[in-house]
C-alpha positions, 0 to 999 in steps of 0.5 A, a space after each residue: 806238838 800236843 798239848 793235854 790238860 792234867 789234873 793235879 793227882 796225875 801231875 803229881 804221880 807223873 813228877 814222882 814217877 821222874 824222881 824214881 827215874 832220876 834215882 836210878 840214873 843216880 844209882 847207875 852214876 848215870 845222867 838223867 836224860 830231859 825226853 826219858 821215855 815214860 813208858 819203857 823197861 830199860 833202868 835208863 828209860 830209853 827204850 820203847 817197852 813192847 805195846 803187846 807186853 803191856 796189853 798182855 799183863 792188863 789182860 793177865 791182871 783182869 783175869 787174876 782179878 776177875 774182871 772181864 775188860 781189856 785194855 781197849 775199854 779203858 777210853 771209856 772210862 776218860 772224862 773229857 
């Protein structure tokens, strides 16, 4: 197990992004699930979304707004 540091801005985007989930479990009159995958495309997060899908609409997203970068630049725009 690893354990990160979080500033409060991502700590609370993080536990609004599981009130969004828990609600639509509640919509689907499904439980919540404790190790709900943050990153997946399944309405009930237990799926792994594809590495490749997410690289392609970074790449789709920079194109459309002009900016020459690609998902593995983003590490050099983390402080430590």
């Amino acid at each position: 197990m690893r354990l990160i540091s979080l500033d409060p801005t991502t700590t609370e985007l993080l536990a609004e992004h599981r009130q969004r989930y828990e609600a639509t479990m509640r919509d689907l009159d499904a439980e919540p699930a404790p190790n709900a995958l943050l990153f997946s495309y399944a309405p009930t997060a237990n799926r792994l979304a594809d590495p490749d899908a997410v690289t392609h609409r970074y790449s789709k997203m920079c194109k459309s707004l002009g900016i020459d970068s690609h998902l593995h630049a983003l590490r050099h725009y983390c402080r430590y």
